[in-house]
BALOBA-1460 file (C-alpha; in Angstrom, 3 decimals):
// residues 107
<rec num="1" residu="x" x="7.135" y="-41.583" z="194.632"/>
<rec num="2" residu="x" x="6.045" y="-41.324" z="190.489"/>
<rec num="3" residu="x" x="4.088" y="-38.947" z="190.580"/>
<rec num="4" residu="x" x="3.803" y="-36.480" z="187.466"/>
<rec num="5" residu="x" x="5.640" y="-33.192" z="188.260"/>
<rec num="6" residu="x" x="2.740" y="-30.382" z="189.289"/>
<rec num="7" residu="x" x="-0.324" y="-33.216" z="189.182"/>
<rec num="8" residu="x" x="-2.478" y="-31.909" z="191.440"/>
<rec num="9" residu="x" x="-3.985" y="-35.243" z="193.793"/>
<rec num="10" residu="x" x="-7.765" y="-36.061" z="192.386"/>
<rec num="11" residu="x" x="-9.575" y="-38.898" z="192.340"/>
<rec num="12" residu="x" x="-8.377" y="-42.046" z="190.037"/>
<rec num="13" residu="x" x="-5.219" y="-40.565" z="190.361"/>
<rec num="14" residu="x" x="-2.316" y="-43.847" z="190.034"/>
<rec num="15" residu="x" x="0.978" y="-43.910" z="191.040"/>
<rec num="16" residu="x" x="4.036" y="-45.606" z="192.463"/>
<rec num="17" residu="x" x="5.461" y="-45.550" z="195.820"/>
<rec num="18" residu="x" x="9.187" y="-47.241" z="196.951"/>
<rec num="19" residu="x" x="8.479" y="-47.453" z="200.820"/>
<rec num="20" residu="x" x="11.368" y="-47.952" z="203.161"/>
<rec num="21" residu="x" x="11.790" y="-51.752" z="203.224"/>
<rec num="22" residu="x" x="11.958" y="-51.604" z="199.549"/>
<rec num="23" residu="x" x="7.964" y="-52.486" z="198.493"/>
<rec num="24" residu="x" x="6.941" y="-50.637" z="195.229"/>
<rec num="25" residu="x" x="3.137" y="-50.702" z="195.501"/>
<rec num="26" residu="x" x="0.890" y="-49.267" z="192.773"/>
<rec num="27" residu="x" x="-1.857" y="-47.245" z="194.662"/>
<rec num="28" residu="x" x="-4.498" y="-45.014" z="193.289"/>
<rec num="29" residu="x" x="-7.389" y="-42.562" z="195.566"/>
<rec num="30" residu="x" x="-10.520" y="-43.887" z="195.321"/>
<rec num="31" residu="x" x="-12.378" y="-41.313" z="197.772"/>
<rec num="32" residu="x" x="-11.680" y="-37.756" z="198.188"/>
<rec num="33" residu="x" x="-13.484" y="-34.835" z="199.951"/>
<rec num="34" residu="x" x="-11.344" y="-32.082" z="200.654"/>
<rec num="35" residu="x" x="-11.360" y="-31.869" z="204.034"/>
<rec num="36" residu="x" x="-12.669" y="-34.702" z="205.320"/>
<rec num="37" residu="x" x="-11.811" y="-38.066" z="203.557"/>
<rec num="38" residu="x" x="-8.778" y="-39.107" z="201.923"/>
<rec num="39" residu="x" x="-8.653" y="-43.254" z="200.885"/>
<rec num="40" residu="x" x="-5.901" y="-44.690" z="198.773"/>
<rec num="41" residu="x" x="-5.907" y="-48.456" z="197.711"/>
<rec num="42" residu="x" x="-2.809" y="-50.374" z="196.765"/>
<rec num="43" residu="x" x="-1.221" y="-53.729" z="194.957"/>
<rec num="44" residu="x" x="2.027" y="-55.272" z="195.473"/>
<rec num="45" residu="x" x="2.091" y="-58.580" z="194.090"/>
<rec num="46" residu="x" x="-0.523" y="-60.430" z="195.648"/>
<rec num="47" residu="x" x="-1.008" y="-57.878" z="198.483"/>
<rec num="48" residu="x" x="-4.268" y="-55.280" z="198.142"/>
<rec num="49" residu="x" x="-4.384" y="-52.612" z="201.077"/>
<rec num="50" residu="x" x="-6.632" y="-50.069" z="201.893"/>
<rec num="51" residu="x" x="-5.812" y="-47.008" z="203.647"/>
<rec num="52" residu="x" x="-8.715" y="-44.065" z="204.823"/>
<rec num="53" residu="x" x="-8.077" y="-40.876" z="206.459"/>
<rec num="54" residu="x" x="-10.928" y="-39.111" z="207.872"/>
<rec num="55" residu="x" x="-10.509" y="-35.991" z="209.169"/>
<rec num="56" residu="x" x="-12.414" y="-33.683" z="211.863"/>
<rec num="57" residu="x" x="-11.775" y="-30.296" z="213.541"/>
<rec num="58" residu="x" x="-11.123" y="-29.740" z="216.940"/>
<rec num="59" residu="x" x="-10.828" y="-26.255" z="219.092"/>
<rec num="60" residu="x" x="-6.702" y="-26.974" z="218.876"/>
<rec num="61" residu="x" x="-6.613" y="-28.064" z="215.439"/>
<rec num="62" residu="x" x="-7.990" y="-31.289" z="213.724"/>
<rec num="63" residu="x" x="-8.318" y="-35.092" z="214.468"/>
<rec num="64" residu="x" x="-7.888" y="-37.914" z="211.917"/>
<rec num="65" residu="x" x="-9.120" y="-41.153" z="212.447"/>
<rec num="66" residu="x" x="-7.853" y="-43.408" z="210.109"/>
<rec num="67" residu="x" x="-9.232" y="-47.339" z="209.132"/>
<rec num="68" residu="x" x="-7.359" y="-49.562" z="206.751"/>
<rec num="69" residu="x" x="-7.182" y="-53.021" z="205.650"/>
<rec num="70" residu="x" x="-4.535" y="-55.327" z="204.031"/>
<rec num="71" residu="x" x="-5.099" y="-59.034" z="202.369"/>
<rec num="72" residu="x" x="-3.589" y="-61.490" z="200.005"/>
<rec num="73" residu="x" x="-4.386" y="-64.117" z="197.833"/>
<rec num="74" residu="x" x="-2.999" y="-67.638" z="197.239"/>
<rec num="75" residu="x" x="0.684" y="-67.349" z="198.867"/>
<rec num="76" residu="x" x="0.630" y="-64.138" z="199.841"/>
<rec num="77" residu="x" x="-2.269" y="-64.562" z="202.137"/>
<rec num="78" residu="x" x="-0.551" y="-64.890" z="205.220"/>
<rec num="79" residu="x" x="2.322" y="-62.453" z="204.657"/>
<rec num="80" residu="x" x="-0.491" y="-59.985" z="204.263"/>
<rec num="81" residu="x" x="-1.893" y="-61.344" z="206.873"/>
<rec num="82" residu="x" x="1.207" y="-60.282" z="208.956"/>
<rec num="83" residu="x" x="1.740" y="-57.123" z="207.527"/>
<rec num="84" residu="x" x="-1.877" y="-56.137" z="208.289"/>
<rec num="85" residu="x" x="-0.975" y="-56.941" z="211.805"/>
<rec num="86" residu="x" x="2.223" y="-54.797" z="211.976"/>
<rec num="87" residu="x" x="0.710" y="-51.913" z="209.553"/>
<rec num="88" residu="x" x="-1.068" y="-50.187" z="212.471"/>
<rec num="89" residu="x" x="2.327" y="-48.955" z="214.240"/>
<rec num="90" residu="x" x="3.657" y="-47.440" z="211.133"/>
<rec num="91" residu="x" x="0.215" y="-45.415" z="209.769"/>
<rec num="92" residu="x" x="0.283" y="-44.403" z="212.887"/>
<rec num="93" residu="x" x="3.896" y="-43.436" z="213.140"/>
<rec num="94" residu="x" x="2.793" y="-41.708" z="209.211"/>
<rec num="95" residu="x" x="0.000" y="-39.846" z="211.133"/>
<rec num="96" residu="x" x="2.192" y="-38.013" z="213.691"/>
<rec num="97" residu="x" x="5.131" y="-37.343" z="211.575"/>
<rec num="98" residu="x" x="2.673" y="-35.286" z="209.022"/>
<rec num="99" residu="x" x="1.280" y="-33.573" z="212.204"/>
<rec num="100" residu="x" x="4.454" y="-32.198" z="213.408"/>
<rec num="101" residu="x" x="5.618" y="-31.019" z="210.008"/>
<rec num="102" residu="x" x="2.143" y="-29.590" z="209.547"/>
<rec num="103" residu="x" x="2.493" y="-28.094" z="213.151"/>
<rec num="104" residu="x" x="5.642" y="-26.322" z="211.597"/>
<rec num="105" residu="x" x="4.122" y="-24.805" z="208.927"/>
<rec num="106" residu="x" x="3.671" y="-21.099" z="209.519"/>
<rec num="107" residu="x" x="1.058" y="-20.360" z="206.426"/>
């Protein structure tokens, strides 16, 4: 990730990401409420996605329900199309691997 060194996340806030199959998407938040709503958009070529984390407390900790979309234009349509499909097992693979590290945090 490109992000500047000590840039604390706010809203507008652009960067870079190299995911693990190699995509470098541009993304930037475009909501943000401290606790409750975190939404990052992002491009890849002719690939827009949107991503929203919303989160809630519970009595054992907090729940996050999370909503996202993916399209494409001209070629790319259907490709995006697939990804959108497939996206849902990795957010919510995402989702539980920040919940155990954050489970593992003693502070």
């Amino acid at each position: 990730m490109t992000v500047p060194a000590g840039e604390e996340p706010h809203l507008g806030q652009r960067w870079q990401e190299t995911t693990t199959v190699g995509v470098r998407p541009r993304l930037e938040i475009v909501e943000m409420d401290p606790p409750h709503v975190w939404t990052e958009r992002g491009w890849w070529r002719g690939v827009e996605a949107t991503l929203s984390l919303r989160f809630a407390r519970t009595p054992r900790g907090c729940r996050v329900d999370v909503s996202g979309d993916v399209g494409g234009r001209g070629a790319w349509r259907v490709p995006a199309s697939v990804a959108g499909r497939l996206a849902g097992l990795a957010i919510a693979a995402d989702v539980r691997r920040a919940g155990r590290i954050l489970a593992r945090r003693t502070d």
